[in-house]
C-alpha positions in Angstrom: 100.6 126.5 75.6 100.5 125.8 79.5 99.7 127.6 82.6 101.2 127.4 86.3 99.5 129.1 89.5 101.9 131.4 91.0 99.8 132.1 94.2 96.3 132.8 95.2 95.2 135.2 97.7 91.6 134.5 99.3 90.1 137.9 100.8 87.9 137.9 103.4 86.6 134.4 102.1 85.1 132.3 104.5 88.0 131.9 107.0 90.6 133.9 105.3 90.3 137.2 107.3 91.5 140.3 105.3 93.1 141.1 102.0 96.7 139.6 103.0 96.5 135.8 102.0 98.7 134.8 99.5 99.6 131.2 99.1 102.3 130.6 96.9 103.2 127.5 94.6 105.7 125.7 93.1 105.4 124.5 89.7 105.4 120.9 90.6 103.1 119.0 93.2 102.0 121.2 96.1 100.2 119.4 99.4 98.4 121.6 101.5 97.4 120.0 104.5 95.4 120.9 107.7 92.7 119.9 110.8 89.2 120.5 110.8 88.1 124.4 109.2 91.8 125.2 108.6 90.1 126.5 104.8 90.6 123.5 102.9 87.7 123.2 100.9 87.3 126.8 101.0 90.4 127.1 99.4 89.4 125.1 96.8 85.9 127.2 96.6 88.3 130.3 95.7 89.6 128.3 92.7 86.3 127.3 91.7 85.0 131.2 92.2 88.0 132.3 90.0 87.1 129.6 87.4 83.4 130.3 87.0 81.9 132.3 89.6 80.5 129.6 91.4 81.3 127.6 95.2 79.9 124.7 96.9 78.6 124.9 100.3 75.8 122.9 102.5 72.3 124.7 101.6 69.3 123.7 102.9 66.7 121.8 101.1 63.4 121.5 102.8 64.4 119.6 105.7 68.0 118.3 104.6 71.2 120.1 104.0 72.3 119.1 100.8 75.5 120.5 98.8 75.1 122.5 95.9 77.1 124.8 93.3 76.0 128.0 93.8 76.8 131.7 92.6 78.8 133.5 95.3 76.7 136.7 94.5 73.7 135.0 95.0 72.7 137.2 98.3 70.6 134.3 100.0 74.1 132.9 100.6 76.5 135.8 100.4 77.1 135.9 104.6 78.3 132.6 104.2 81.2 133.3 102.3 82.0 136.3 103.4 83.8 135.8 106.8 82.0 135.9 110.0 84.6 138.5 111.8 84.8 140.6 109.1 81.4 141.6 108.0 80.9 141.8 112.1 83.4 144.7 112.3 81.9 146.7 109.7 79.9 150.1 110.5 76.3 150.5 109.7 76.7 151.9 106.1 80.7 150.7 105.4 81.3 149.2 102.1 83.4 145.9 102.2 84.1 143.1 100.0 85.4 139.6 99.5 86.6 137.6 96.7 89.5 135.9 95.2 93.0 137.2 93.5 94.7 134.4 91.5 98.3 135.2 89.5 99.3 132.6 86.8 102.0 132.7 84.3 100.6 131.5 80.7 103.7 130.3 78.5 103.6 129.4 74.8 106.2 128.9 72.4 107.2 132.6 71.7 106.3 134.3 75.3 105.8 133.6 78.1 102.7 136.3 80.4 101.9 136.6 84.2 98.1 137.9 85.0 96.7 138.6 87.9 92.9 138.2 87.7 91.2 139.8 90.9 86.9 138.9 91.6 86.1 141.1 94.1 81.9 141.1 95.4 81.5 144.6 97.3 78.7 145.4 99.7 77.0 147.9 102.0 76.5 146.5 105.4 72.9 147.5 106.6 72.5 145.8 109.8 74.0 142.8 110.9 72.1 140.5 108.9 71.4 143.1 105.7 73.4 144.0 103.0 72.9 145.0 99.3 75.7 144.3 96.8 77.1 147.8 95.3 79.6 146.2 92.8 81.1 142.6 91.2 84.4 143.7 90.1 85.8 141.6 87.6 89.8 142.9 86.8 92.5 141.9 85.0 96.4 143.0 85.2 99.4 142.3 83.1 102.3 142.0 84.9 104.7 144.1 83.6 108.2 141.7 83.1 110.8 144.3 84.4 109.2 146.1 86.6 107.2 143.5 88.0 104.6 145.7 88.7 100.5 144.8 87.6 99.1 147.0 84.9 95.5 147.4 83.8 94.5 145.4 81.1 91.3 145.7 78.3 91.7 141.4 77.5 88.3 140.0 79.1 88.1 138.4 82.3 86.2 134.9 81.1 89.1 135.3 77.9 92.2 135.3 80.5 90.7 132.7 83.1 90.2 130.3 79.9 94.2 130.0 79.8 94.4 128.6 83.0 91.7 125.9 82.5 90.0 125.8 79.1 86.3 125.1 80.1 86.3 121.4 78.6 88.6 120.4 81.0 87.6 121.8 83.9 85.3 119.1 85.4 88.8 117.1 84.7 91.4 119.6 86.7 89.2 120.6 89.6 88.2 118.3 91.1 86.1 117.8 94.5 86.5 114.6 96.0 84.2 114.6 99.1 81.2 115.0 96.8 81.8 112.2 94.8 78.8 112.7 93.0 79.4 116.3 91.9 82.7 115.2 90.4 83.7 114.5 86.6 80.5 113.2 84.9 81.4 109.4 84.3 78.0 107.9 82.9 75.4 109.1 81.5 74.8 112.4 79.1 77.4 114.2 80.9 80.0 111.4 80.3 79.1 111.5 76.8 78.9 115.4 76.1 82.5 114.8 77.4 83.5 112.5 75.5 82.0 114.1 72.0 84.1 117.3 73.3 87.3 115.1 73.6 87.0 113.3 70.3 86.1 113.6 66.2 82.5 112.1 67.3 81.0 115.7 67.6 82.5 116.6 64.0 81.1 113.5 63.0 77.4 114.2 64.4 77.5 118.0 63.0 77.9 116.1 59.4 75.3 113.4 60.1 72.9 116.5 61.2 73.8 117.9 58.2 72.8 114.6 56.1 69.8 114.4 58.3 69.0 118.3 57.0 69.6 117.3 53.4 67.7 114.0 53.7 64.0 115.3 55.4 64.4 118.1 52.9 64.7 115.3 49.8 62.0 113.3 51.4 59.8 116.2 51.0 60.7 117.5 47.6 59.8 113.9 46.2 56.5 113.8 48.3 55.5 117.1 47.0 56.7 116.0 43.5 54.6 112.5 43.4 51.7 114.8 44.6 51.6 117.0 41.7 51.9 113.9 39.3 49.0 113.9 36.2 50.1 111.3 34.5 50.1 108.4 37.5 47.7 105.5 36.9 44.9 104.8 39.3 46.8 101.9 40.9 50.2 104.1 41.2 48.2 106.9 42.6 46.7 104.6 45.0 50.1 103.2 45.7 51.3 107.0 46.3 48.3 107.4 48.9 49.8 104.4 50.8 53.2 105.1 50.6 52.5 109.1 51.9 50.7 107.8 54.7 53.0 105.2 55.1 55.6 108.2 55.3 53.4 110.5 58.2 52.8 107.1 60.1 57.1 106.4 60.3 57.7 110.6 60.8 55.1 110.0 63.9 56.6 106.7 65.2 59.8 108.3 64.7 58.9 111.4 66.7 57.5 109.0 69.6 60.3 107.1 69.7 62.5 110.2 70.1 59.9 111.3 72.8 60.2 108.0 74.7 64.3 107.7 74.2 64.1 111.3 75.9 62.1 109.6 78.6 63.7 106.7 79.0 67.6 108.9 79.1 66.0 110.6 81.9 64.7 108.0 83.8 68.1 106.0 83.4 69.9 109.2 84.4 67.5 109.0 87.6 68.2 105.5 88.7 72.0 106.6 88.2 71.3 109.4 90.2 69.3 107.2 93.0 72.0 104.5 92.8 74.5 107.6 93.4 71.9 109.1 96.4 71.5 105.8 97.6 75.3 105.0 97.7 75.4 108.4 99.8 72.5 107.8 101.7 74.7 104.1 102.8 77.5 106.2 104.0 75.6 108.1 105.8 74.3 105.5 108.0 78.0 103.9 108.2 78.9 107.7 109.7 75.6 107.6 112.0 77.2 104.5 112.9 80.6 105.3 113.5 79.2 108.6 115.4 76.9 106.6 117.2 79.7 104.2 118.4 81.7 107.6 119.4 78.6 108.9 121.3 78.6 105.3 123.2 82.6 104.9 123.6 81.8 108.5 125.2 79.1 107.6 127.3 80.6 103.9 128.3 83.7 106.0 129.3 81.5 108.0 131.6 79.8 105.0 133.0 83.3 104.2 134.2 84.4 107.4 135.8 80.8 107.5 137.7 81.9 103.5 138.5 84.8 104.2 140.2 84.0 107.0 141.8 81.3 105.4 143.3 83.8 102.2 143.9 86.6 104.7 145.9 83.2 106.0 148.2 82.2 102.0 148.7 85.7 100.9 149.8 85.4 103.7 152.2 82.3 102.0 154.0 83.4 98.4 153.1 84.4 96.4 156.7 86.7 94.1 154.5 88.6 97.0 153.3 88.0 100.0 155.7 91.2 101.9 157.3 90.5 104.9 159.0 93.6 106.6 157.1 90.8 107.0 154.3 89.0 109.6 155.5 92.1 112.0 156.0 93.4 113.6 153.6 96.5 111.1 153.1 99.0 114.3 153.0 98.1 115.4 156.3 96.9 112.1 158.1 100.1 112.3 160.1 100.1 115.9 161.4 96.3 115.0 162.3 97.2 113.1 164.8 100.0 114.1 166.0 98.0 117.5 166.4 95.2 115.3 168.5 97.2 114.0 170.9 99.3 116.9 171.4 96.0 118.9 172.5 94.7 115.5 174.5 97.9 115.6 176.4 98.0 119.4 177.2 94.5 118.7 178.4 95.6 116.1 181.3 98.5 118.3 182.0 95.9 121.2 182.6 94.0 118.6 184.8 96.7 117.3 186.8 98.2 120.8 187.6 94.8 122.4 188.7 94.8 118.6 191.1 98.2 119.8 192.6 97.6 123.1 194.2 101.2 123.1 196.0 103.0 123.4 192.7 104.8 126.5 192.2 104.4 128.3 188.9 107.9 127.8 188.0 107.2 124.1 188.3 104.0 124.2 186.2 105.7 126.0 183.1 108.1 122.9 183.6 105.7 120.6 183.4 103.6 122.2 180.2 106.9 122.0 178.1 107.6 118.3 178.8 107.2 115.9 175.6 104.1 114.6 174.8 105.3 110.7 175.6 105.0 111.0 179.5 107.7 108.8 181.7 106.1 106.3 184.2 106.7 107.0 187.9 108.6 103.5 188.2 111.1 104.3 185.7 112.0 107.8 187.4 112.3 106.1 191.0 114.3 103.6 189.0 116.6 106.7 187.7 117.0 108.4 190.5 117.8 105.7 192.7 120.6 104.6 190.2 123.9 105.5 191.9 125.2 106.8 188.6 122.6 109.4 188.8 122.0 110.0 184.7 119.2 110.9 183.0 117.8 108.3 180.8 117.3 110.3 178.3 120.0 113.0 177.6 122.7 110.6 179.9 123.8 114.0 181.7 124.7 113.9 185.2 121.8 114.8 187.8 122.3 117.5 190.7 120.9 117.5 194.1 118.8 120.0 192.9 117.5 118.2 189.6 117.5 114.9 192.4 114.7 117.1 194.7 112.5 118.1 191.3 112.0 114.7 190.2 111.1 113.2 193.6 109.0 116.1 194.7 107.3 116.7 192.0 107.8 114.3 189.0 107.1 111.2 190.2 103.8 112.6 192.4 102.9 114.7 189.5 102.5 111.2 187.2 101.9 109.1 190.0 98.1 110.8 190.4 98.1 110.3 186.7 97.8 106.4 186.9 96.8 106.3 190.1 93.9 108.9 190.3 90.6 109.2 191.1 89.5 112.2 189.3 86.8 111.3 186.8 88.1 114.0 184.7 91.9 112.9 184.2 90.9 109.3 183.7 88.6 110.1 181.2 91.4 112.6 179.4 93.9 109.8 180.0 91.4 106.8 178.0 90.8 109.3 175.2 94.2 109.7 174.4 95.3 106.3 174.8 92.7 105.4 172.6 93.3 107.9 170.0 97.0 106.3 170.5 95.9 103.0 169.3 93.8 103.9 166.2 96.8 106.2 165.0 99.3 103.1 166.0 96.8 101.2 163.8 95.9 103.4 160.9 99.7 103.5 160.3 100.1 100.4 159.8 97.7 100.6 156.9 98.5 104.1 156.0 101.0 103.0 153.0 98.2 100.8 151.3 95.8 103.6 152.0 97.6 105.7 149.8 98.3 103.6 146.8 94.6 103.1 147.1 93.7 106.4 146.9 96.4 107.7 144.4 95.9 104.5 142.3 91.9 105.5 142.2 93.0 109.3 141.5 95.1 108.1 138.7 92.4 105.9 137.4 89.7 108.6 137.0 92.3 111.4 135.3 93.0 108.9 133.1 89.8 108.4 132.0 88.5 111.8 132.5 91.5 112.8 129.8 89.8 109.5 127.9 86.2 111.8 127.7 88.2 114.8 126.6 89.8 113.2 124.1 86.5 111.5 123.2 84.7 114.4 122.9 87.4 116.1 120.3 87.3 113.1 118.3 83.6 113.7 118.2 83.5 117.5 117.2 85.9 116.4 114.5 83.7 114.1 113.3 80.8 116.5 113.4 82.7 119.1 112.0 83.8 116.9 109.1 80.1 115.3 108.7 77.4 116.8 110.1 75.8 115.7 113.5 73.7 112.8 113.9 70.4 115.0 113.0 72.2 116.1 109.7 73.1 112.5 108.8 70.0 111.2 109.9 68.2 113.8 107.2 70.3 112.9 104.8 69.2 109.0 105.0 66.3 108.5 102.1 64.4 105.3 103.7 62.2 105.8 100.5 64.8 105.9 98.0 64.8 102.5 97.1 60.9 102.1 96.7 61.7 105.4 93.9 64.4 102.8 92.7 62.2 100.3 92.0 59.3 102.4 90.9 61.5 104.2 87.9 62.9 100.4 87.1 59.6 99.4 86.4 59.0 102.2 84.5 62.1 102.0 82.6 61.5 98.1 81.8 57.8 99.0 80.3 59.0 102.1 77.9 62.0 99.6 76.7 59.4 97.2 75.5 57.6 99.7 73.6 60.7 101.0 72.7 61.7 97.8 71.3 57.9 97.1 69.5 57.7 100.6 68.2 61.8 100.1 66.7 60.3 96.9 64.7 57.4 99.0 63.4 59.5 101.4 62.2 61.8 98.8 60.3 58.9 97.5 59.0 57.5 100.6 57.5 60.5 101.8 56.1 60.6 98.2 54.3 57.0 98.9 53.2 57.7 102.5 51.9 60.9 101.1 50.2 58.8 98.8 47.9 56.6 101.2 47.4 58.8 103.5 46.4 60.2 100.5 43.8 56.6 99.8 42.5 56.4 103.8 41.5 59.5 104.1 40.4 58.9 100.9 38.3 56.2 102.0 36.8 57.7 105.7 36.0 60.4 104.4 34.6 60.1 107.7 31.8 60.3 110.3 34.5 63.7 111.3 35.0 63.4 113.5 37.5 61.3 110.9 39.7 64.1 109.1 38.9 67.2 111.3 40.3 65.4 112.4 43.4 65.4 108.4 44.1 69.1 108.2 43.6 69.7 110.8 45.7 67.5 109.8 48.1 69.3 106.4 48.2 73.0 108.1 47.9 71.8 109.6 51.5 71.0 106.7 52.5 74.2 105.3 51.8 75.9 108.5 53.2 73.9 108.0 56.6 74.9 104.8 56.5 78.7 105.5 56.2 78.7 107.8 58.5 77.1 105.7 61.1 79.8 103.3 60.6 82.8 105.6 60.9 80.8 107.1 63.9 80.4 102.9 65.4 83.9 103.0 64.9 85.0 105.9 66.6 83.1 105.3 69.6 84.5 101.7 69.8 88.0 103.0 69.4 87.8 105.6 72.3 86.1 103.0 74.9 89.1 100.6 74.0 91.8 103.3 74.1 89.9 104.6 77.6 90.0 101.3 79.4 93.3 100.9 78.9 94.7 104.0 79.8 91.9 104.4 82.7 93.3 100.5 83.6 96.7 100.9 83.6 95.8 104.2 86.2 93.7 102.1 88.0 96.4 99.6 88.5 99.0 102.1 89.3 97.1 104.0 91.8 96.0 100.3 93.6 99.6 99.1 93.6 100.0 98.5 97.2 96.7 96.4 97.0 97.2 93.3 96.2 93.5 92.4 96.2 93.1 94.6 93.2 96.1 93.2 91.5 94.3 91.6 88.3 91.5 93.9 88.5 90.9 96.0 84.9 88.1 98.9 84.2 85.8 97.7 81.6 84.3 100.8 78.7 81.3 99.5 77.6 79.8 101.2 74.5 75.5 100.5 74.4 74.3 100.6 71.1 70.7 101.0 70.5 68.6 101.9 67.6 66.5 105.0 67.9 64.0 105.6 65.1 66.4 106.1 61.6 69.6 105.7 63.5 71.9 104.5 66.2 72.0 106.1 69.5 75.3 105.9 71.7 76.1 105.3 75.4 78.7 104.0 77.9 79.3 101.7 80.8 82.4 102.3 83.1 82.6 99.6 85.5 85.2 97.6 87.3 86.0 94.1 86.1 87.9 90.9 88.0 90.6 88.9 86.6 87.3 85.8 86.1 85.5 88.7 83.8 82.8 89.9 86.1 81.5 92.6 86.6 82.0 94.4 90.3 79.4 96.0 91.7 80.0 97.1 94.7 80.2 100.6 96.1 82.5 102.7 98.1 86.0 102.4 99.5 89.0 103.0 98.2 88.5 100.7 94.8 84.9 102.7 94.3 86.9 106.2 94.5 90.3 105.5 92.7 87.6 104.1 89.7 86.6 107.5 88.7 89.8 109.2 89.5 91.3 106.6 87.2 89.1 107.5 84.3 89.6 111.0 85.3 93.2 110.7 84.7 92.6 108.3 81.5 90.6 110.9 80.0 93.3 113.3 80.5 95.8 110.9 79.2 93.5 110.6 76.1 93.2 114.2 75.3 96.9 115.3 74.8 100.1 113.6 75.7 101.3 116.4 77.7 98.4 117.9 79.3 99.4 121.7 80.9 96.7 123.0 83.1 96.9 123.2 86.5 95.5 119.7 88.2 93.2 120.8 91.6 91.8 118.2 94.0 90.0 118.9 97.2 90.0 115.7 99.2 90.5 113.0 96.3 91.6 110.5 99.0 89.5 110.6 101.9 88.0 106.8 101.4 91.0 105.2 100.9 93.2 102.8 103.0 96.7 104.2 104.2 98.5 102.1 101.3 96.6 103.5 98.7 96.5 107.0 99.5 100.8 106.8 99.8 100.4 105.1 96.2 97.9 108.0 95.3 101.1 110.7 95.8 103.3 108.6 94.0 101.7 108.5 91.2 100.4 112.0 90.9 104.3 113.0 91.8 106.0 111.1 89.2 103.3 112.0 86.9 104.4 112.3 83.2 101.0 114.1 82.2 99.8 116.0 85.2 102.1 119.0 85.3 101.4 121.2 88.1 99.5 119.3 90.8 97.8 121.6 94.0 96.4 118.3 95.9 94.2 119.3 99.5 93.7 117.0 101.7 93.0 116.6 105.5 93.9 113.0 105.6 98.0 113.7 106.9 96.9 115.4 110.2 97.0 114.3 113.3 94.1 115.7 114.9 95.4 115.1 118.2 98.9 115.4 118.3 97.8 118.9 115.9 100.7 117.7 113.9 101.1 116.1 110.7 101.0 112.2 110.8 103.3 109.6 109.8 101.4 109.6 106.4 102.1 112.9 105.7 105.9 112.0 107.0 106.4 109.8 104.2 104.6 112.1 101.6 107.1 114.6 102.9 110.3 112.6 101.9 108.5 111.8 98.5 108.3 115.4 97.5 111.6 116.5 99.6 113.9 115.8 96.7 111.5 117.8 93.9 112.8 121.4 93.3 109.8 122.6 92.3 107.3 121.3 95.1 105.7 122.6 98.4 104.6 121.0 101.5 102.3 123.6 103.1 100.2 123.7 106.6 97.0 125.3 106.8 96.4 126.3 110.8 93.1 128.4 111.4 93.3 131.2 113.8 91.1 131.4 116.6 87.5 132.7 116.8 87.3 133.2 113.0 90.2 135.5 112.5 92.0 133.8 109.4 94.5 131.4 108.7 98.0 130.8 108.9 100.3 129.3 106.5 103.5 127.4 107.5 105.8 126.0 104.6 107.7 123.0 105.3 108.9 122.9 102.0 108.9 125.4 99.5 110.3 125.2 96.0 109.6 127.2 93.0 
């Protein structure tokens, strides 16, 4: 039997605005990628809704914000899920509703079904912030193979939803990568539940409880027989007396041992759990760090704008540098002038005309419309006394009449102006010839005036567009990981003292442990010869004499059975590193540092009152055999999605559920996450792979990268893959969907 997701269709969930979502598959690998709150992980929430009526979202713990699987009924949280802008246009007393549609096609042998399974959560807006929840509609539809058309059905929700993932597998094939720690149990009691649910071990443990059953219930058919015995000696009866005591002194050291085992499990699942917190808690000050150095890049790049600004404003007051072009606008440093001297001269043209009262009017419009750059008296005496007679400056001929003006009244006219008296015109005439000279001489700097201007103009866009850019690298960080208040709660300065504390702890109860295991052995020894010395000297009663043969063929039986058990459990860590190795080698192909590395299954073995008690180590292991401790990066991450995918390779050679992973690849390098698609493209188990991840965008071209590029030509030549981009709408209003490649 397999299954393969046809499309999914979030409604009014989270960001998805409205009933009309669908995203369709192929049957191969889909990539959906997108920026910051294109629905991602939200996305991935409608999967895990669909699957068991639970999401994962940021809730607040005392003072942190912490994620945790929650129910999406659970009305504390419901406004979180339901989108914003939808719940905001409901009236006062309208019923709407959000949830998740999901068609899949389940094929076996002999058919081959589509369902469409719809989990709709309906409520009653009261105000804004109030609701109560009228229905949880749980629905499943047959699709109907020739008319294509969804029928009701009467199969069970939970029934139909176990064909796509059966709920053994499920912590295998949807998987959430950002929260590492909320991923496929790997260690602990959750790696072993796993494992007893993928192997013969929990068939094996239902027969040892059996034997256990069969053995206390011997154990105390013989007691009660011995008790009842007439014909024992004094001595034997004595010897009786001893052994029964003997007997409720191992059933209570076996009962504390079982207590303190329980105690001890639970205080090694807690230092895995602090070792996991505290691993969090050390990327949490590497992103305080890395938004800390964005907050400082930010503020360093406003230091520099506020530099040169006040640089440009110094230059202007600097006597090594100063041109008077600078304070002009340079566009209009030309026409300022020229519009200066243009009203200086019309002023001593005003002057000189009210000094010659025997000008006619004629005469003074002439004179108001000559050009600016006024002819000296000597140079018009030299031009009219020419016998060519030509104007010097338009070469025509000159008249008698044109003769007249300029000796009459030209040359007297500019004659008073350099040979004058007047207070008035002189002054006039200084102003301008001054203003003359600073324009002569600001022009002469006027060109490096404005490079210096346009090159400082140039310099402070730039790094104003350096600060926006900046500052959108910084909401995208925050909206990936929280602001620096949200990462700084999230740092436990007192988790290691908890560390040490439960270590201690943990050390102490093993000792005990380990005293209290070689009292036990020594008591059974002593109720074993006591049992001989009885039996030795009953040799006449029979029936003494069976329930001590049966009591030892348990005993032999338990003791088989913890063999085959040993055996099993060594034979599945040996079979798991290597297929959890050879994925860990072809996921780190491209690093070559990783080249000889090799996961290591460790089985722990440890005696626990009348048996053996079972537990593993996964750990990463370097071609000189030890044992690598370190934590995070890409080698950290690809280890448990390499037992992941070992475990999956263990359980069937062609596994057929759907394989879901929200951001499996956000801590590794470049190289690795191109090898990550690789393998899960060429995958001979993984059949249909929907893989979500934000790590091919471009956040600020808003374009795919050159990552996602190369992914691109990887699936390109697959029939039966998508390439799809997830775009969010503005203010809240959905998403789009844009398929760059789409294959069924």
């Amino acid at each position: 039997m397999s299954s393969v997701i046809r499309h999914i269709n979030p409604i009014n969930w989270f960001n998805y605005k409205g009933s009309d979502n669908h995203i369709y598959f192929s049957s191969g690998t889909n990539v959906l990628v997108g920026t910051n709150n294109a629905g991602k992980t939200k996305l991935h929430n409608a999967f895990r809704f669909l699957l068991s009526d639970r999401v994962i979202i940021k809730v607040k713990v005392s003072d942190d914000k912490v994620y945790q699987e929650i129910k999406a009924d659970n009305e504390k949280y419901t406004l979180e899920i339901f989108n914003e802008s939808a719940y905001s246009e409901l009236k006062i007393n309208d019923i709407g509703s959000f949830g998740v549609e999901l068609c899949f096609t389940k094929k076996s042998s002999t058919e081959e079904k589509n369902y469409i399974v719809k989990k709709i959560i309906k409520l009653r807006k009261i105000s804004d912030s109030k609701f109560e929840i009228t229905e949880n509609f749980r629905q499943v539809y047959s699709v109907d193979p020739r008319t294509k058309k969804p029928r009701r059905t009467s199969e069970k929700v939970d029934d139909i939803v176990n064909f796509l993932i059966t709920p053994m597998y499920r912590k295998f094939f949807l998987v959430e990568g950002e929260q590492m720690g909320m991923m496929t149990p790997l260690q602990g009691e959750g790696l072993k539940t796993t494992i007893k649910n993928l192997t013969s071990i929990n068939t094996i443990d239902k027969v040892v409880d059996v034997v256990d059953s069969l053995q206390k219930k011997v154990d105390s058919d013989i007691k009660k027989y011995e008790s009842q015995l007439d014909s024992l000696s004094e001595a034997d009866k004595l010897l009786m007396t001893q052994k029964h005591a003997k007997e409720n002194e191992l059933k209570e050291l076996g009962e504390l041992i079982e207590s303190d085992d329980t105690l001890r499990q639970e205080l090694e699942d807690n230092i895995s759990n602090i070792r996991v917190k505290n691993d969090e808690s050390k990327d949490k000050k590497l992103l305080l760090s890395d938004l800390e150095g964005l907050l400082n890049d930010k503020k360093n790049i406003e230091e520099r704008i506020d530099y040169n600004y006040r640089d440009f404003i110094d230059s202007l007051t600097d006597s090594k540098s100063f041109y008077i072009s600078k304070i002009f606008d340079e566009n209009h440093v030309n026409d300022d002038f020229e519009k200066i001297d243009k009203n200086f001269a019309g002023f001593l043209k005003e002057r000189r005309i009210e000094l010659e009262k025997n000008i006619s009017e004629e005469d003074q419009l002439i004179l108001q419309k000559l050009v600016k750059t006024e002819p000296h008296p000597d140079i018009l005496k030299e031009m009219i006394e020419d016998h060519v007679k030509k104007c010097y400056i338009c070469k025509s001929n000159l008249g008698k009449e044109n003769v007249d003006f300029i000796k009459n009244v030209l040359i007297p006219h500019y004659e008073m102006s350099y040979d004058n008296d007047d207070y008035e015109l002189n002054l006039l005439s200084s102003i301008k010839d001054s203003i003359k000279i600073i324009f002569h001489e600001a022009r002469q700097e006027y060109s490096s005036d404005e490079h210096f201007i346009s090159e400082a103009k140039e310099r402070i866009a730039d790094l104003t567009q350096e600060k926006i850019d900046k500052q959108k690298e910084i909401d995208d960080f925050i909206g990936t990981h929280g602001d620096k208040d949200d990462l700084d709660r999230a740092i436990d300065v007192n988790i290691l003292d908890q560390f040490a504390s439960d270590n201690l702890d943990l050390g102490k109860l093993k000792s005990e442990l380990a005293i209290n295991n070689k009292a036990l052995k020594a008591l059974k020894t002593e109720i074993k010869d006591l049992s001989e010395k009885l039996e030795k000297n009953n040799k006449s009663d029979n029936k003494l004499e069976s329930y001590n043969n049966l009591n030892d063929f348990i005993t032999d039986l338990d003791v088989y059975f913890e063999k085959i058990k040993e055996n099993v459990y060594d034979d599945f860590a040996l079979s798991l590193q290597e297929k959890a190795s050879l994925r860990f080698k072809k996921l780190m192909r491209n690093n070559p540092t990783t080249k000889n590395h090799k996961l290591i299954v460790k089985v722990d073995k440890r005696d626990i009152g009348y048996r053996k008690k079972y537990s593993f180590e996964i750990y990463l292991q370097n071609k000189r055999g030890k044992k690598l401790t370190q934590e995070g990066g890409a080698s950290s991450t690809l280890e448990t999605l390499s037992v992941v995918f070992g475990l999956i390779d263990y359980a069937n050679k062609k596994q057929t559920f759907p394989f879901i992973a929200d951001a499996p690849i956000s801590r590794l390098t470049p190289d690795t996450k191109e090898s990550f698609f690789e393998t899960i493209i060429d995958d001979e188990i993984l059949s249909q792979n929907i893989i979500i991840v934000m790590d091919l965008w471009d956040n600020k071209k808003n374009n795919i990268n050159e990552l996602a590029k190369d992914v691109l030509k990887l699936i390109e030549p697959k029939s039966d893959s998508s390439f799809i981009i997830l775009k969010p709408k503005e203010n809240n209003m959905g998403v789009e969907f844009n398929y760059l490649k789409n294959g069924k």
